[in-house]
C-alpha positions in Angstrom: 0.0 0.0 0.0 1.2 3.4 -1.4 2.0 6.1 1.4 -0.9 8.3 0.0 -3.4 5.2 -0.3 -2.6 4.9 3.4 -3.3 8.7 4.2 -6.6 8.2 2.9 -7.2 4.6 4.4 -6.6 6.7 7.8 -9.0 9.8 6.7 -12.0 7.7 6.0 -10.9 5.5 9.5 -11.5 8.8 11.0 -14.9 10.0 9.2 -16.1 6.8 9.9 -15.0 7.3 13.9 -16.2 10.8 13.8 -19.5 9.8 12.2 -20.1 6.7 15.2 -19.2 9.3 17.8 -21.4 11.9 16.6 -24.1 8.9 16.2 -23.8 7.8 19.7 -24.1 11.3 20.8 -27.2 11.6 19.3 -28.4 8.9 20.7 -27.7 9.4 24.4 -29.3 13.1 24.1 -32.1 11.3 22.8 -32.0 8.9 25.2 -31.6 12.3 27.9 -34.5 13.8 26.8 -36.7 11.1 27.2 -36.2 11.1 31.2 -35.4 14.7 33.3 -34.0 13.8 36.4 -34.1 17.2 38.6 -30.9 17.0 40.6 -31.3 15.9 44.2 -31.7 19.3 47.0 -30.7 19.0 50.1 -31.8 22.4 52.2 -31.9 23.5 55.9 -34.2 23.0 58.2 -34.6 24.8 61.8 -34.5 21.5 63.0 -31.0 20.9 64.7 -28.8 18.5 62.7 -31.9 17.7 60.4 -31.6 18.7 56.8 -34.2 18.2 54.2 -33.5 16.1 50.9 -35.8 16.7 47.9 -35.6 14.5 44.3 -38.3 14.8 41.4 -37.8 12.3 38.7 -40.0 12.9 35.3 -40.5 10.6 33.3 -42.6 10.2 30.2 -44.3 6.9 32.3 -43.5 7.9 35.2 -43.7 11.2 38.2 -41.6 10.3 41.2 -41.3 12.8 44.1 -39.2 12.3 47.1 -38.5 14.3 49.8 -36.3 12.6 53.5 -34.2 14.0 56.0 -30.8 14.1 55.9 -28.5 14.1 59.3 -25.2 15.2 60.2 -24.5 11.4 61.1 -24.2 9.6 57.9 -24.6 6.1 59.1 -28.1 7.5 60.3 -29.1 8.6 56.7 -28.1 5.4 55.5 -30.7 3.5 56.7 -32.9 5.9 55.5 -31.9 5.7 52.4 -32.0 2.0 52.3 -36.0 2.3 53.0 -36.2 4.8 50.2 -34.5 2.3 47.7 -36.4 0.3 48.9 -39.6 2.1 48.0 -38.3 3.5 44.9 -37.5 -0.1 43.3 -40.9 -1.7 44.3 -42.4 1.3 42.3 -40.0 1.0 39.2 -40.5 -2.8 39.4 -44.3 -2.7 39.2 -43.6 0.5 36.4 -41.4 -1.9 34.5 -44.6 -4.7 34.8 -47.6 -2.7 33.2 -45.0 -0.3 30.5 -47.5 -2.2 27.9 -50.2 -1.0 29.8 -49.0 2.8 30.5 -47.9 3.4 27.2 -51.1 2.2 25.5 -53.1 4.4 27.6 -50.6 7.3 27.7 -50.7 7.2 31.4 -47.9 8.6 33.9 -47.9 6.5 36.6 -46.5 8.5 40.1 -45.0 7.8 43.1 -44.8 10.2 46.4 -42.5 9.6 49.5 -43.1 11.8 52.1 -42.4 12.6 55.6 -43.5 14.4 58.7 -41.9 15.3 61.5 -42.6 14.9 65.3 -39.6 16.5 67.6 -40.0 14.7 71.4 -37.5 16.7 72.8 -33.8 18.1 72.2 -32.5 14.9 71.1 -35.7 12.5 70.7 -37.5 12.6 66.9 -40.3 10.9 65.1 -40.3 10.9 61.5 -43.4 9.1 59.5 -43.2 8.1 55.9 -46.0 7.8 53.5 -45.2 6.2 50.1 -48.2 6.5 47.7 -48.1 5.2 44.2 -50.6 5.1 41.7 -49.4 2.9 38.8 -52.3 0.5 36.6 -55.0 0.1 39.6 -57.3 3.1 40.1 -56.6 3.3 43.9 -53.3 3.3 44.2 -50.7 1.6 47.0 -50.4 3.7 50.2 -47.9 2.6 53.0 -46.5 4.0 56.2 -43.0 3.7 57.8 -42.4 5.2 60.9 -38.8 5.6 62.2 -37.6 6.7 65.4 -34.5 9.3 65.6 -32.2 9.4 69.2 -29.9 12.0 68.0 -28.2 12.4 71.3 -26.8 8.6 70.3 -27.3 9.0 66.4 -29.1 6.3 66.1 -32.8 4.8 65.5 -34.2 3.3 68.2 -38.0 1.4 68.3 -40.8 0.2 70.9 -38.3 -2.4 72.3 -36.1 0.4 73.1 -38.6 2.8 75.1 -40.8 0.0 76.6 -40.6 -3.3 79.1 -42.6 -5.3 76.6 -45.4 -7.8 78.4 -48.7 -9.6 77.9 -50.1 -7.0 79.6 -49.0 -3.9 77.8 -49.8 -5.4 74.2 -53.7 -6.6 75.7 -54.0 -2.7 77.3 -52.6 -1.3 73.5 -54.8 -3.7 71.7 -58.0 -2.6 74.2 -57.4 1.0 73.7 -57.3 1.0 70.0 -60.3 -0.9 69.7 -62.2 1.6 71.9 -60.5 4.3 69.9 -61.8 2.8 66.2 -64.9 2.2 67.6 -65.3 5.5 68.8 -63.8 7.3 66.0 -66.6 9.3 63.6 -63.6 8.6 60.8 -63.2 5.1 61.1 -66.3 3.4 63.5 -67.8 2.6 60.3 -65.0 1.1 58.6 -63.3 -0.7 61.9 -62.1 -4.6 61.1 -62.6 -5.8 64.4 -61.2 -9.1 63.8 -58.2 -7.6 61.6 -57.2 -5.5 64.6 -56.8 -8.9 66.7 -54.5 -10.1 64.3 -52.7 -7.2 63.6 -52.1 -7.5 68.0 -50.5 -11.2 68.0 -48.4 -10.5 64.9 -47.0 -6.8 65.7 -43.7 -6.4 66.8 -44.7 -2.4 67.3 -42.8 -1.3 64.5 -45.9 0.9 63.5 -45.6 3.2 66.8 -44.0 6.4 67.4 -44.0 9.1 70.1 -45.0 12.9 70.4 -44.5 15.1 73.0 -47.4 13.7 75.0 -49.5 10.9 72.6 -48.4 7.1 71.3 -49.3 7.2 67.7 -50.0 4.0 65.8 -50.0 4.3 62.1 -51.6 1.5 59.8 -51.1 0.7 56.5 -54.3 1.1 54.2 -57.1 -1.9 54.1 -54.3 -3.3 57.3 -57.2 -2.6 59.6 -60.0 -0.7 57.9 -61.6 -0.4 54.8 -60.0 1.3 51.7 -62.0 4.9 52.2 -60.6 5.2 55.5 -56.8 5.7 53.7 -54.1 5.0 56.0 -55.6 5.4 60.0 -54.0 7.3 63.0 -54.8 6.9 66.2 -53.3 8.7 69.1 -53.3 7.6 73.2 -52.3 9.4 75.6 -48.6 8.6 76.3 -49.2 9.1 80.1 -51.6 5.7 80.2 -48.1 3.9 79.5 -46.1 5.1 81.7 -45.7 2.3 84.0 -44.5 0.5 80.9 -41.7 2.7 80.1 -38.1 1.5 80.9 -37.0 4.0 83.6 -34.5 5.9 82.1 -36.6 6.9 78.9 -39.7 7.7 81.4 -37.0 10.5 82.6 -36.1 11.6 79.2 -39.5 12.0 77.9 -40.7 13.7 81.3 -44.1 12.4 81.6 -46.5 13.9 83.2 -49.6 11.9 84.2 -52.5 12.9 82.7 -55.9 11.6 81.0 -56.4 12.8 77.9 -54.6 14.3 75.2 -55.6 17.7 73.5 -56.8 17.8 70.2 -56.3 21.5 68.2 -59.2 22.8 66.4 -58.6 21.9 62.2 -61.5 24.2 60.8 -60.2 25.4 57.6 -60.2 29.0 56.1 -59.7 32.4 57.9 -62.0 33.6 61.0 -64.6 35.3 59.5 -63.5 38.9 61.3 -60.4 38.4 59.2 -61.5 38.2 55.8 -60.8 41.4 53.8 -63.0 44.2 52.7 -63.3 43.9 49.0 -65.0 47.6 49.1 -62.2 49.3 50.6 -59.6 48.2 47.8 -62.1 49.0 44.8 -60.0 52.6 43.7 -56.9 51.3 44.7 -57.8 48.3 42.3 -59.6 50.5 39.3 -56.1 52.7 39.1 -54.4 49.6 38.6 -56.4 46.8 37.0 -54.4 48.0 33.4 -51.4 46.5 34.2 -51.2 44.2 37.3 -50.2 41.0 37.1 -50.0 38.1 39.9 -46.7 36.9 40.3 -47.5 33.1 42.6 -44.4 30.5 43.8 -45.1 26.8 44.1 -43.4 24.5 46.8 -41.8 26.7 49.0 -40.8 27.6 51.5 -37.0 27.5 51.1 -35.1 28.9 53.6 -32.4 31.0 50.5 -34.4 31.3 47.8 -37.5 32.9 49.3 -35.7 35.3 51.4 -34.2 36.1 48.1 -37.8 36.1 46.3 -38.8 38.2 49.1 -35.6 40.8 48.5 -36.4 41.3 45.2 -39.8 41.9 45.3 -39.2 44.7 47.9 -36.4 46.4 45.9 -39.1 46.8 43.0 -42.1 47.3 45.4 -43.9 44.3 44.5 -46.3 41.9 45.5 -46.3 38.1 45.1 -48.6 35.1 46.4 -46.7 31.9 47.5 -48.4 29.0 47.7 -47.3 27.1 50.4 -46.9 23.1 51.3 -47.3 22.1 54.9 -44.7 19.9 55.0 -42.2 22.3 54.4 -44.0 25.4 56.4 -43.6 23.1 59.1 -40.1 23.0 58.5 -39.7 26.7 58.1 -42.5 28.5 60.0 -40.2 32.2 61.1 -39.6 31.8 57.3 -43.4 31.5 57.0 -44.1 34.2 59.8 -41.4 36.6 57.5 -43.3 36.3 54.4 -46.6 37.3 56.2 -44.9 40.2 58.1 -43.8 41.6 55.0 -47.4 42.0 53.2 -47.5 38.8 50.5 -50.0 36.4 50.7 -49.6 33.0 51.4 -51.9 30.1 49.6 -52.3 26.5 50.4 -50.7 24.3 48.2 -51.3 21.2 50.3 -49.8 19.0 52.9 -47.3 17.0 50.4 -48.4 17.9 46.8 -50.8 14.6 46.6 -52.4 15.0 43.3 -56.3 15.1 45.2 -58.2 13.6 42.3 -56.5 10.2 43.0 -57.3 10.4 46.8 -59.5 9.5 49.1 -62.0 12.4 50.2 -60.9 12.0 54.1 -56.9 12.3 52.8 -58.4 15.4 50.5 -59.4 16.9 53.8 -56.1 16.6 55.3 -53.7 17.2 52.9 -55.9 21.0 52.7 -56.9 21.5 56.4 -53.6 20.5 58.1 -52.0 23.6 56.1 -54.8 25.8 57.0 -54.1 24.8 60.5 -50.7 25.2 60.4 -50.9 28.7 59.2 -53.1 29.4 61.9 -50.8 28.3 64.7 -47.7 30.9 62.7 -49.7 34.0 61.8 -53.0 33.5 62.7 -54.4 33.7 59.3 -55.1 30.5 57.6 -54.9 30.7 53.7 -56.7 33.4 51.3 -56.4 30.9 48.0 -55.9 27.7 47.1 -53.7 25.8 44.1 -54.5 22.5 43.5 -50.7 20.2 42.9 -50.3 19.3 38.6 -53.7 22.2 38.5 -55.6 18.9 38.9 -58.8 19.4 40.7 -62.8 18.0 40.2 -65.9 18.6 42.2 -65.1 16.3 44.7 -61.7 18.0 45.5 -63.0 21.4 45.5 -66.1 21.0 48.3 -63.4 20.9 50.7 -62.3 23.9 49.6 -63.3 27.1 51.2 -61.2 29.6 49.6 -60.8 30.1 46.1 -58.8 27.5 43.5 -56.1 29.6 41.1 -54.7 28.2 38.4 -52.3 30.1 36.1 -52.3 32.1 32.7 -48.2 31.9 32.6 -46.2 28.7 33.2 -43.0 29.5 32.9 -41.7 26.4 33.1 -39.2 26.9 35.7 -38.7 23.8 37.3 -38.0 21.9 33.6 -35.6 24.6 31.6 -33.9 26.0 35.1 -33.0 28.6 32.8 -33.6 32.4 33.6 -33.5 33.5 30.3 -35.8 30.7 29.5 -38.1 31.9 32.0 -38.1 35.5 31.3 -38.7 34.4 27.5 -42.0 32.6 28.4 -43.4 35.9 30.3 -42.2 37.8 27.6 -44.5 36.2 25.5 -47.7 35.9 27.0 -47.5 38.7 29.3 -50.6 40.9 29.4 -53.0 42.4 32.1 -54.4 40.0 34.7 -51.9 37.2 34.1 -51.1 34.6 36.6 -47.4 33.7 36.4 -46.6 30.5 37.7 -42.8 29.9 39.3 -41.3 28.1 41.6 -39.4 29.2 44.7 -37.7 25.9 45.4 -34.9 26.5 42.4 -32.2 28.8 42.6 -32.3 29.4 38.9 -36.2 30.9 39.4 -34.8 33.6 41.9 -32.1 34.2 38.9 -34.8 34.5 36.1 -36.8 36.5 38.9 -33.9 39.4 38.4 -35.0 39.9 35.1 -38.8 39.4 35.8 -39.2 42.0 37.8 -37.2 44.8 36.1 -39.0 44.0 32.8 -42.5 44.4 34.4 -41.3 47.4 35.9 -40.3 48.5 32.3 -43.6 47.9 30.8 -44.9 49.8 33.6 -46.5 46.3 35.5 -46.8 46.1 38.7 -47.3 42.6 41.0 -50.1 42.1 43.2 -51.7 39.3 45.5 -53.6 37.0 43.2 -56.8 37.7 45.2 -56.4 41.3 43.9 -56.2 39.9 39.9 -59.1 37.8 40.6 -61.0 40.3 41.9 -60.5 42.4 39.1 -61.4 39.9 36.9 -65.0 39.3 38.6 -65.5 43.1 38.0 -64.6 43.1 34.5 -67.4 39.7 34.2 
């Protein structure tokens, strides 16, 4: 072979190496687009030496939304993670089973993991997962794991650890719970007497944790009631097992012998003396109806970006909505309290951003009244508006809610480009009078496009305003 015929043996070896590489890239962007995997969060909480880790996985079969704690101690948030696997691969797995089934009915199949917290004292936590996933069967799986946190020792401890386990402490449990189903306006109806019994000789407790001053026992859905009662609570009074706790954790957790546990009041919406005067914004409102808009954040709290939200919005004298989850006000409520204080209006976006239309109407209840509640307890105000999570609501979702249901005339798409000039594009285009512009606080990159929000609006002489305000407006104009 001539010295030139190898030149050009080597050129096309090249093209034809080029060309595959350029191929395969192709390909795995393809491949990329088809799943967007959000990179995992992990933010602050004003928990001591609790952080909060947050994962959303979209999938064109698939919605997967995560949130656990993360400690200081790594050991501890390993075995957290290894539930969380867990949890994860049983949903995949039974994904992976019905793909025939998704894919012919274009259905997205999701999966929630959730977690509230319960802080004993200093050192003593409670932390209870839910895991709900809604694949092929119209009712979905729902599950409950309850873990118990010593962080003074770093480590999980359970029933065995708190209590001097007997005959006679599993027959008084068993009695009390069966007085407290029976009793229960949620659940008497829907009680499996019998199921109950069996749950008592097979239990190894794993389904208890402590509060300040109840036992909680958590059961999985259909473990001891009916489907429509979801996944049952009941609470006893931590007092009436007293004499069963080991001595030194009856000295850590203080108890103080009483009968009965309290019970706050969950009534949702604001006290009626608190609802605003529509007729006393009406000129303030007709001056500016021409170019307002509602600027509203999903998700939040978090404890940068909002303060940064909130920042911003000051320095151009603006006024947003945020609508809020529970699970994370609980996590942040001076963060809560702040945005209050400083004039924006808080909505409830539910408990943990269940999509309602594929729960039960008890679960409906609480995923909207436990954030009312909650608000109540920080400012005293529960919630002026409501935002349905994925905009999905029906009939049935909305008769438990007492406040009105805003959508949005703007998604920016925030939380899928994470790109501010993205963002600022999408308002760009379909900015006009009475818009709704949807964001989310949770991403840094909002709070970057945010910067360039606000001083356009300002440049087209907008102004922001509570969403109430827009949809009042609105009802004037119809």
């Amino acid at each position: 072979m001539t010295v030139i015929q190898k030149v050009y043996a080597t050129l096309v070896f090249l093209l034809l190496l080029l060309v595959g590489l350029t191929f395969s890239l192709i390909v795995t962007e393809s491949d990329t687009d088809k799943q967007v995997k959000a990179t995992e969060e992990v933010t602050q909480s004003h928990y001591p030496g609790i952080n909060i880790g947050t994962e959303v996985i979209e999938d064109p079969n698939y919605h997967m939304a995560i949130h656990r704690p993360v400690f200081e101690d790594e050991p501890l948030t390993e075995q957290i993670l290894t539930y969380v696997n867990q949890k994860q691969e049983e949903f995949l797995e039974e994904v992976k089973q019905n793909q025939p089934y998704l894919e012919e009915r274009q259905w997205q199949a999701n999966f929630y993991l959730t977690f509230d917290i319960y802080q004993v004292n200093e050192t003593l936590y409670s932390f209870v997962f839910n895991a709900e996933s809604y694949v092929a069967g119209a009712n979905g799986r729902q599950s409950s794991k309850v873990f118990m946190v010593d962080l003074q020792k770093n480590a999980t401890i359970s029933a065995q650890t708190l209590f001097e386990e007997s005959t006679e402490m599993y027959d008084d449990v068993h009695q009390q719970l069966k007085k407290a189903f029976e009793s229960s306006p949620d659940y008497q109806d829907m009680f499996f007497e019998e199921a109950l019994l069996e749950w008592k000789q097979e239990t190894d407790l794993s389904n208890l944790y402590v509060t300040e001053d109840a036992l909680m026992f958590t059961f999985d859905k259909y473990e001891v009631t009916a489907g429509a009662a979801g996944s049952p609570e009941i609470a006893l009074p931590l007092s009436d097992f007293h004499t069963f706790l080991k001595e030194d954790w009856r000295a850590r957790l203080n108890i103080e012998i009483e009968n009965d546990i309290s019970t706050g009041d969950t009534t949702s919406g604001a006290p009626d003396e608190e609802q605003t005067d529509i007729d006393d914004h009406d000129d303030e409102e007709n001056s500016q109806e021409t170019k307002v808009v509602a600027l509203t954040f999903d998700d939040g709290p978090h404890p940068e970006n909002t303060l940064k939200a909130l920042q911003l919005l000051e320095k151009y004298d603006m006024t947003a909505t945020f609508f809020m989850l529970g699970s994370r006000i609980d996590f942040y409520p001076d963060l809560v309290q702040e945005v209050f204080k400083r004039g924006h209006e808080i909505g409830n976006h539910t408990w943990n951003h269940k999509q309602l239309t594929k729960i039960s109407d008890a679960a409906i209840q609480e995923e909207v009244n436990r954030v009312d509640q909650a608000l109540l307890n920080i400012n005293g105000q529960a919630s002026t508006v409501f935002r349905p999570p994925y905009g999905s609501t029906n009939t049935r979702v909305e008769q438990y809610v007492d406040v009105p249901t805003v959508l949005w005339t703007i998604d920016t798409l925030d939380w899928k480009t994470k790109d501010p000039d993205a963002i600022l594009a999408e308002v760009k285009e379909n900015l006009k009078p009475g818009a709704i512009i949807l964001m989310h606080d949770i991403h840094a990159t909002t709070i970057e496009a945010l910067e360039l929000v606000l001083p356009y609006l300002e440049e087209r002489g907008y102004t922001s305003v509570e969403v109430s305000k827009v949809l009042r407006i609105h009802d004037k104009k119809s």
